[in-house]
C-alpha positions as CSV (number, residue, x, y, z in Angstrom):
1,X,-15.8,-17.8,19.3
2,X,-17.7,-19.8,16.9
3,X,-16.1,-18.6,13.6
4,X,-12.7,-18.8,14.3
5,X,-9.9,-20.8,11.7
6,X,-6.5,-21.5,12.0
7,X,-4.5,-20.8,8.4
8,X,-1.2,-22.8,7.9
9,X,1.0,-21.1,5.2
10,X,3.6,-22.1,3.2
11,X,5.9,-24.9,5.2
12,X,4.9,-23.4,8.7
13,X,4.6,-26.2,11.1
14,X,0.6,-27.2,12.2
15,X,1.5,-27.7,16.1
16,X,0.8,-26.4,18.8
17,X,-2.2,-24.0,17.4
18,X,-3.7,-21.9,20.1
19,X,-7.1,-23.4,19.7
20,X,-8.3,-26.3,18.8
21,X,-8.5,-26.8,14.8
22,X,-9.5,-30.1,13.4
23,X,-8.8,-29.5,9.5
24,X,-6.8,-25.9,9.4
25,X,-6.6,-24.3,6.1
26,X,-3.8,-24.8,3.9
27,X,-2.0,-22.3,1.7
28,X,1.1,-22.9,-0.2
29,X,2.6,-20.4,-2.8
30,X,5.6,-22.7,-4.0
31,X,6.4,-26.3,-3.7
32,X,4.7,-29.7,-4.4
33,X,1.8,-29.1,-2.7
34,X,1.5,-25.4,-4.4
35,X,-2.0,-24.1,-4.2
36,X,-2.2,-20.5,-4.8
37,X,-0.8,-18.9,-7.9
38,X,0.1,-15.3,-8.3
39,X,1.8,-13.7,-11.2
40,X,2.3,-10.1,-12.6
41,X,2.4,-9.9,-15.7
42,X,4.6,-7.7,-18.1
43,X,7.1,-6.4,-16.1
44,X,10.0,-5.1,-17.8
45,X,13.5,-6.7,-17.2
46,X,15.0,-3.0,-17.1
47,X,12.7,-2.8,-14.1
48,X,13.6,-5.2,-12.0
49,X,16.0,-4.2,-9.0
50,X,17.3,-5.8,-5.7
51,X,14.4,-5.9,-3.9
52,X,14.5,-5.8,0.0
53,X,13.6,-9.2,1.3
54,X,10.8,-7.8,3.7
55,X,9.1,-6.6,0.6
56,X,8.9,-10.0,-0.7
57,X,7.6,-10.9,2.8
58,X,4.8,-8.3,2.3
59,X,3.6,-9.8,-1.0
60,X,2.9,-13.1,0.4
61,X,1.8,-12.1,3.9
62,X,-1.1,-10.3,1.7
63,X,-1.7,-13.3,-0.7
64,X,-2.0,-15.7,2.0
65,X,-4.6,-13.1,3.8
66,X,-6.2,-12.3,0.4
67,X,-7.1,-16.0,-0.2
68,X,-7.5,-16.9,4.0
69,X,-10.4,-14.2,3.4
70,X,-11.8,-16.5,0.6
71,X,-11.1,-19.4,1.9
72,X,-13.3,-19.1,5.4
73,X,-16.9,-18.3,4.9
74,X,-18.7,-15.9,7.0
75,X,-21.4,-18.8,7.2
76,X,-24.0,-17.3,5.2
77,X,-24.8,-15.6,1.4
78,X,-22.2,-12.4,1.8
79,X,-23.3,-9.4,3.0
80,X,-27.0,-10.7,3.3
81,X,-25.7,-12.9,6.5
82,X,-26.4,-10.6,9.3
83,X,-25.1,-13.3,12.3
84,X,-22.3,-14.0,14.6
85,X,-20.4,-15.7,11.8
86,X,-19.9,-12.3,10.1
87,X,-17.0,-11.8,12.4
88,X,-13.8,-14.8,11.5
89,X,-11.1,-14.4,13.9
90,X,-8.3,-15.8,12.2
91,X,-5.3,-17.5,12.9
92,X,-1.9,-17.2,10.4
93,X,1.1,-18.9,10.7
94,X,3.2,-17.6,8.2
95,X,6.8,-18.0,7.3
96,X,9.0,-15.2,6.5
97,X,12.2,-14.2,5.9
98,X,12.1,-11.1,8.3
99,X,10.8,-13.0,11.2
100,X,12.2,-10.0,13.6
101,X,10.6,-7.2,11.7
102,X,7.0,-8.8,11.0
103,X,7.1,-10.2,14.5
104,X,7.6,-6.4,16.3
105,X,4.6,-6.0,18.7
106,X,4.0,-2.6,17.5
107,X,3.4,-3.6,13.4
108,X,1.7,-6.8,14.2
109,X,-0.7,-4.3,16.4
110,X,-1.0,-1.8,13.3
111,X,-1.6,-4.9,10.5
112,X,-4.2,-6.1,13.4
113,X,-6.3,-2.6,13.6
114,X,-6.1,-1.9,9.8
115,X,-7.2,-5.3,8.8
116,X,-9.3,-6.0,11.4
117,X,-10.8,-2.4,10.1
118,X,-11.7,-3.2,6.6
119,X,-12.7,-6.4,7.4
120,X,-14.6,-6.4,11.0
121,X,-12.4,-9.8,11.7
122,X,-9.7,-10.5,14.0
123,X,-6.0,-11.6,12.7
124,X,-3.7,-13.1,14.9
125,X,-0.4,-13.7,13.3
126,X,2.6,-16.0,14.1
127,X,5.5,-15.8,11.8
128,X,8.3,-18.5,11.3
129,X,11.2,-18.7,10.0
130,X,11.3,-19.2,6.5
131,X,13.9,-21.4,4.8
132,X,14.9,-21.8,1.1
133,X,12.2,-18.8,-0.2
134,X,11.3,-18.6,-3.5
135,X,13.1,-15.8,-4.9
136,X,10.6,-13.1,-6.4
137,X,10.9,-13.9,-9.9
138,X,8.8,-16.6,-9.3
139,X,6.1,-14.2,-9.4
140,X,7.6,-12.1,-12.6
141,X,6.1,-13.1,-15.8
142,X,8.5,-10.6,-18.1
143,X,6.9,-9.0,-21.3
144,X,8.0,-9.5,-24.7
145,X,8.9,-5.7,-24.8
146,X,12.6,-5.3,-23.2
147,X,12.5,-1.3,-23.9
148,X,12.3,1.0,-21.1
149,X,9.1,2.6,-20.0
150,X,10.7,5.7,-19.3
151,X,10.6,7.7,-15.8
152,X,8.1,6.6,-14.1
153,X,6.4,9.0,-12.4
154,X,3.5,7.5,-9.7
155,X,2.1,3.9,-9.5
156,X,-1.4,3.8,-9.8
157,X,-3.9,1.2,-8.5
158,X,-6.3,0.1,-11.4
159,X,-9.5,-1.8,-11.3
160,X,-11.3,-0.5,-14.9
161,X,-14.0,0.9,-13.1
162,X,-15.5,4.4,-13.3
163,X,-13.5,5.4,-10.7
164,X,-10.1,4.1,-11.4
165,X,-10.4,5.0,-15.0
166,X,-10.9,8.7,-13.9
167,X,-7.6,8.6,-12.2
168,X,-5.8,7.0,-15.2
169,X,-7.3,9.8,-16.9
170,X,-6.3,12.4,-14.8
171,X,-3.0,11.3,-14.5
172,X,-1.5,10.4,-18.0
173,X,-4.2,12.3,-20.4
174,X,-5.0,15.7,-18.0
175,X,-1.4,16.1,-16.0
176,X,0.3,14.1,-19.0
177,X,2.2,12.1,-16.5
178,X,4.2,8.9,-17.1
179,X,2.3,5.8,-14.9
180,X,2.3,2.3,-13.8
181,X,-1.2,1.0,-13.8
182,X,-1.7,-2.3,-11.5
183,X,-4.8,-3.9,-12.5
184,X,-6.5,-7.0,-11.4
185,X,-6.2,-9.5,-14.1
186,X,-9.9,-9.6,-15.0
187,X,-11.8,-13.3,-16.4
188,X,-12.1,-14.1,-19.4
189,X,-15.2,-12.6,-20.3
190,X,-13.9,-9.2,-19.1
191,X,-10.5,-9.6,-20.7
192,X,-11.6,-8.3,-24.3
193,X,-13.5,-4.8,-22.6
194,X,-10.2,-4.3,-20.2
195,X,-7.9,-4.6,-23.6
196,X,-10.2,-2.3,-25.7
197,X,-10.5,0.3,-22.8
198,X,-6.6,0.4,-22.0
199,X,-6.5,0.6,-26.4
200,X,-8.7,3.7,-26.4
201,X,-6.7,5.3,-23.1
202,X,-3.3,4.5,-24.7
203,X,-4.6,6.4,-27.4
204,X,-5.9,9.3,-25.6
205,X,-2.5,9.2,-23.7
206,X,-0.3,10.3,-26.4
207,X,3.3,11.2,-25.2
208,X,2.5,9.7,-21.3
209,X,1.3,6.2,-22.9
210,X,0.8,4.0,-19.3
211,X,2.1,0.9,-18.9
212,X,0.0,-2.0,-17.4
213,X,0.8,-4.4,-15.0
214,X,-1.7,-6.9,-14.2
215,X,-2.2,-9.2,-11.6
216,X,-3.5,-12.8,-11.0
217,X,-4.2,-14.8,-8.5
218,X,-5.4,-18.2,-9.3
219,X,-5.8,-20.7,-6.3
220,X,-7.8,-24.3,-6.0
221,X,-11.5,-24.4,-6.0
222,X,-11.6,-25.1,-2.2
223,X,-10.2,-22.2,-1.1
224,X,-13.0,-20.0,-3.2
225,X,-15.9,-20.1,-0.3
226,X,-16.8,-16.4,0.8
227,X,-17.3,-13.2,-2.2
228,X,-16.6,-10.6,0.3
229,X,-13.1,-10.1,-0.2
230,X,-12.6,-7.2,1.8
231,X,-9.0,-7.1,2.5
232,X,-8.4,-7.1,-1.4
233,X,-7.1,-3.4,-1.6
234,X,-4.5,-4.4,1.3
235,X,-3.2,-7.4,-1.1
236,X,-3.1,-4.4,-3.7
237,X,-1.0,-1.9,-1.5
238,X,1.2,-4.5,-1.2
239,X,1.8,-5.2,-4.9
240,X,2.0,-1.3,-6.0
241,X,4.3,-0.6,-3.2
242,X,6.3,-3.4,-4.6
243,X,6.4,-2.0,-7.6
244,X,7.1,1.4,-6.4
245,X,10.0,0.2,-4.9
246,X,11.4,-1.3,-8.0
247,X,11.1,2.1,-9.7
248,X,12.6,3.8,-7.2
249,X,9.2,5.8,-5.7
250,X,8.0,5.7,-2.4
251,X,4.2,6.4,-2.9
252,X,1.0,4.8,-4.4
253,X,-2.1,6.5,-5.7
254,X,-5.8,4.6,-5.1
255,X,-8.6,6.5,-6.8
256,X,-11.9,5.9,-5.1
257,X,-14.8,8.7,-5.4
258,X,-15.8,10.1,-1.3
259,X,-18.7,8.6,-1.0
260,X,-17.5,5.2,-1.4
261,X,-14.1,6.1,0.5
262,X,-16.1,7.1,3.2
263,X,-18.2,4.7,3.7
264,X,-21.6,5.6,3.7
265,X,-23.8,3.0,3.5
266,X,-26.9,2.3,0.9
267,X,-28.9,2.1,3.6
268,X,-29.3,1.9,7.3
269,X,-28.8,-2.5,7.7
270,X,-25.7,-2.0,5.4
271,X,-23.4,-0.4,8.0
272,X,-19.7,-0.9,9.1
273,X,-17.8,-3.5,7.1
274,X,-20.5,-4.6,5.6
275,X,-20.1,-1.9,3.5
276,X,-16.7,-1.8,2.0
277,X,-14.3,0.2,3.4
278,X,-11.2,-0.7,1.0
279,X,-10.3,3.4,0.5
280,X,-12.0,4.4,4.0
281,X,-8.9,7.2,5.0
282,X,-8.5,4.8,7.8
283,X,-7.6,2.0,5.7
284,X,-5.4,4.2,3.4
285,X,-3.9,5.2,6.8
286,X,-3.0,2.2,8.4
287,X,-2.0,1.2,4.8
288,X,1.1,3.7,4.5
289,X,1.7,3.0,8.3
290,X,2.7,-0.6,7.4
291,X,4.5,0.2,4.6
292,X,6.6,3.3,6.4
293,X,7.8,0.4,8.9
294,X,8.4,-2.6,5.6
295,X,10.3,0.4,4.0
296,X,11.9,1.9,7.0
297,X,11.4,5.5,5.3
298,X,8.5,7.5,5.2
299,X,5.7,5.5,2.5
300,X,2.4,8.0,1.4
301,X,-0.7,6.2,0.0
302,X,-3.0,8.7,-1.4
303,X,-7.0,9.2,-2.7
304,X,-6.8,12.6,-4.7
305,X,-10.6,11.7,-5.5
306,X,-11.8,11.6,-1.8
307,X,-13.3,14.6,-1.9
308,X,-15.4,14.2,-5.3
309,X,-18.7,12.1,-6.5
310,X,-19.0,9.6,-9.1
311,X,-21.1,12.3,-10.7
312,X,-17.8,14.5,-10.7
313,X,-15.0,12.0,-11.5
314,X,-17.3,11.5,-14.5
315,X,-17.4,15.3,-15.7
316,X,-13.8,15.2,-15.3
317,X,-13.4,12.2,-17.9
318,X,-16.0,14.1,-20.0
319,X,-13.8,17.3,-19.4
320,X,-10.5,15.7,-20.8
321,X,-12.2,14.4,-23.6
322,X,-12.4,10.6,-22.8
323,X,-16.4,10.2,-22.4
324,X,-16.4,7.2,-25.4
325,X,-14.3,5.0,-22.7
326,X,-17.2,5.3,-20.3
327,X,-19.0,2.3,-21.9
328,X,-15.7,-0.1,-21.5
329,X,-15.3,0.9,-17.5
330,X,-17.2,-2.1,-15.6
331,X,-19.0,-1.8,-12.5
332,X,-20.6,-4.6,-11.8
333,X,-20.0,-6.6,-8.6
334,X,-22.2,-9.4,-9.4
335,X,-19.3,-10.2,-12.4
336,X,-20.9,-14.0,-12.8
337,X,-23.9,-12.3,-14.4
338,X,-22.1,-10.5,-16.9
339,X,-22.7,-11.1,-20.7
340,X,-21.3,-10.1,-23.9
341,X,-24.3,-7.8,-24.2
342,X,-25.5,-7.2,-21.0
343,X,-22.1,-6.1,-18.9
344,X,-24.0,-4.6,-15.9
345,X,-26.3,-6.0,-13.6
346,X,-28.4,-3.5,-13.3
347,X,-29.7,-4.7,-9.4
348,X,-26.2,-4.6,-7.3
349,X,-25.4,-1.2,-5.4
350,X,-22.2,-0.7,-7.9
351,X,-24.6,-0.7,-10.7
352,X,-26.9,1.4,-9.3
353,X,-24.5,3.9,-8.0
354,X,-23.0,4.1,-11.6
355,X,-26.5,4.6,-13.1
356,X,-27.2,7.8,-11.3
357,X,-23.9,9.4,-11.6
358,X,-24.0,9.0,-15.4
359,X,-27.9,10.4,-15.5
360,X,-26.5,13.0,-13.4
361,X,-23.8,13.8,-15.5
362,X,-25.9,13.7,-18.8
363,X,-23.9,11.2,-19.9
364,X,-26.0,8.5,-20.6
365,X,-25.4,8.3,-24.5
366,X,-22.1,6.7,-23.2
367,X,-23.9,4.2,-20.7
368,X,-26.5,3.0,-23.0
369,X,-29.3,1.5,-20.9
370,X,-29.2,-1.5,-22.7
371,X,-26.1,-2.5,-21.1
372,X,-27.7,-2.9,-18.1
373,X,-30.2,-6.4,-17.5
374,X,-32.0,-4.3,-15.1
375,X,-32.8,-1.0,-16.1
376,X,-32.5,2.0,-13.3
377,X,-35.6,3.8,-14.5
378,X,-38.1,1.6,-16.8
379,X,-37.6,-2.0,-15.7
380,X,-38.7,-3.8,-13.4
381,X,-37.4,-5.3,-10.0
382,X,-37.7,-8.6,-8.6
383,X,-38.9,-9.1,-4.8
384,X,-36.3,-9.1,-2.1
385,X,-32.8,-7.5,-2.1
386,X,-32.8,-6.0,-5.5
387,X,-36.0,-4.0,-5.2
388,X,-34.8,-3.0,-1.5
389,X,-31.3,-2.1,-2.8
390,X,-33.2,0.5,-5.2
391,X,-35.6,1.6,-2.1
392,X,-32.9,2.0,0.4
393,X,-30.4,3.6,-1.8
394,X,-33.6,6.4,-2.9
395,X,-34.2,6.9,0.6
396,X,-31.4,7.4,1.8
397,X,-30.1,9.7,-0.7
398,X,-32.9,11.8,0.3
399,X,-32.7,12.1,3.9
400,X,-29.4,13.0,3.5
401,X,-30.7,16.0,1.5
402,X,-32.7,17.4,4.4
403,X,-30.0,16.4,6.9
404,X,-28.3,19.1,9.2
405,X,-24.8,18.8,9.4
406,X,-25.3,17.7,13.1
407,X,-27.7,14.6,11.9
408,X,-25.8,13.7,8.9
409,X,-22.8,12.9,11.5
410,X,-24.8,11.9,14.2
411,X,-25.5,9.1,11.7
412,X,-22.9,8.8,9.2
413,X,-20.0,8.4,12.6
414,X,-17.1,7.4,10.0
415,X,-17.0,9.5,7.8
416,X,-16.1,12.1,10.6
417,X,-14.1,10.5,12.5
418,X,-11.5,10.2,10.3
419,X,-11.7,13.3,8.2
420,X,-8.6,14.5,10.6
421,X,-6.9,12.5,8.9
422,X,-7.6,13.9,5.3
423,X,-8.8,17.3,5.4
424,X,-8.1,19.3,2.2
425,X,-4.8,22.3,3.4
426,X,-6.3,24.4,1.0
């Protein structure tokens, strides 16, 4: 295979590889040669409990595939690269301290099918023997505030977009419940618009005030080579199930509207992986598969919103009276465009998506146009992919309007052959 990497973690020995590697990929989380960072921030003291070793396994098994994804390019710009270099197959030697449990044929066979799933790559993992671990404070930065956040009642995956701000909504403002929030650390230039947005949902919070854990991972500027990062929500699983554990819960809540979770594609060359599939049911599947068998008790990952549109997760936040945080959610997946004035692209399919749902909701005096570099309806598109994106994602919205349900599947194969798995009871 001509895309295939070997990924040496931590102090895992380099030889005997099982194919031939001249310059494998390096990852270290501790020690003098450290070159990934992760931290998560603000976590209470009252919080922290014994946690099971092979949950501190899990956390660094998913860093060192967060940043291998990064660090091995798919030989071309993202999702535009349409070759044989799409597909890695990657090689991790990692060292653990449950070398048994994370060495089991049957989970090494599940991480292989869910990862391999979201990210159409192939993982091959050997695990070592780890000696002298770091112990998981490493990892703990504590906040200033020692008081107890109360019961805890779910833990809540958080990006600050649309979608994930719908379920913060939902669950501390509309059910009034008492939640963790793990967010992404954002840059810089987003830090100020994350702040204000978690101010104003504080505020509309009340008595179930959330409390926010972010996360950052910081890592050297060689490893930062490929955009796609599509095994990010597995990284994420990881971290709220940690959490979870800490608190005593054995369950973890992504938000994600259907359309996305279910991967239909923008258009008809954006198909499998290449559209994301970080929600897909049989990502959130495999997800609380693994962490069943980490746990060794029964683990549930949920979507509550994977049977609504953006355009409906957006009625809901109008519906609980939240529609002045709209403007703070961001979008964007082209982030290195974003300005203090213009925080949405305007060209990318996130942006576009977005646009639509708030025209359709007739919310658009919360989504001020001018926001946007590229406007949806008035401005003009350069040649190439962002006049195409616009195109595709037009047509394609309406052929699925005059679809039967036989063509619609015919075409659309994933999101039916998984719906077993997440048909509504009711």
């Amino acid at each position: 295979m001509s895309n295939e990497r070997a990924i040496i973690c931590g102090n895992a020995p380099h030889t005997n590889l099982p194919f031939e590697d001249a310059k494998p990929v390096q990852l270290r989380l501790w020690g003098p040669h450290q070159n990934v960072t992760l931290c998560i921030d603000d976590i209470r003291r009252c919080m922290l409990s014994d946690i099971p070793s092979q949950f501190l396994d899990l956390i660094e098994i998913a860093t060192y595939i967060y940043c291998a994804d990064q660090a091995v390019t798919r030989g071309g710009d993202g999702v535009d690269n349409l070759g044989e270099n799409w597909r890695r197959r990657l090689y991790l030697r990692i060292p653990v301290r449950n070398p048994d449990l994370w060495s089991s044929s049957d989970l090494q066979k599940l991480m292989g099918s869910t990862l391999g799933f979201l990210s159409e790559d192939e993982y091959l993992f050997d695990f070592t023997k780890l000696e002298k671990g770091p112990p998981i404070q490493q990892y703990l930065k504590f906040s200033d505030e020692d008081v107890s956040p109360g019961n805890l009642e779910e833990v809540v995956l958080y990006s600050g977009g649309l979608d994930s701000l719908g379920g913060a909504i939902q669950e501390a403002v509309v059910d009034k419940r008492k939640v963790a929030l793990i967010t992404h650390k954002p840059t810089k230039k987003l830090e100020k618009r994350y702040k204000h947005l978690n101010k104003l949902l504080s505020e509309h919070s009340q008595n179930a005030v959330p409390i926010y854990i972010p996360v950052s991972i910081n890592k050297g500027k060689a490893l930062s080579r490929e955009y796609t990062q599509r095994s990010r929500s597995f990284l994420y699983a990881a971290l709220g199930s940690t959490i979870a554990q800490m608190i005593g819960l054995s369950r973890i809540r992504f938000y994600e509207n259907g359309i996305v979770s279910f991967n239909l594609p923008p258009s008809a060359q954006v198909v499998g992986a290449k559209a994301t599939r970080t929600t897909h049911p049989q990502a959130i599947n495999g997800f609380a598969q693994i962490l069943t068998a980490v746990a060794n008790k029964r683990f549930t990952v949920e979507n509550p919103f994977l049977w609504l549109t953006k355009t409906e997760v957006l009625e809901l936040i109008e519906k609980a009276g939240c529609s002045e945080l709209i403007k703070f959610a961001t979008s964007c997946a082209h982030t290195w465009e974003i300005t203090k004035l213009k925080t949405h692209c305007g060209k990318c399919s996130q942006c576009i998506d977005r646009r639509f749902a708030v025209l359709a909701a007739g919310l658009e005096e919360h989504d001020p146009k001018e926001m946007y570099k590229v406007d949806l309806l008035e401005d003009e598109r350069d040649e190439g992919e962002p006049r195409t994106m616009l195109a595709a994602y037009v047509e394609t919205a309406s052929e699925i309007t005059r679809m039967s349900p036989v063509e619609f599947f015919s075409r659309y194969g994933e999101a039916v052959s998984y719906t077993h798995l997440t048909l509504p009871t009711n």
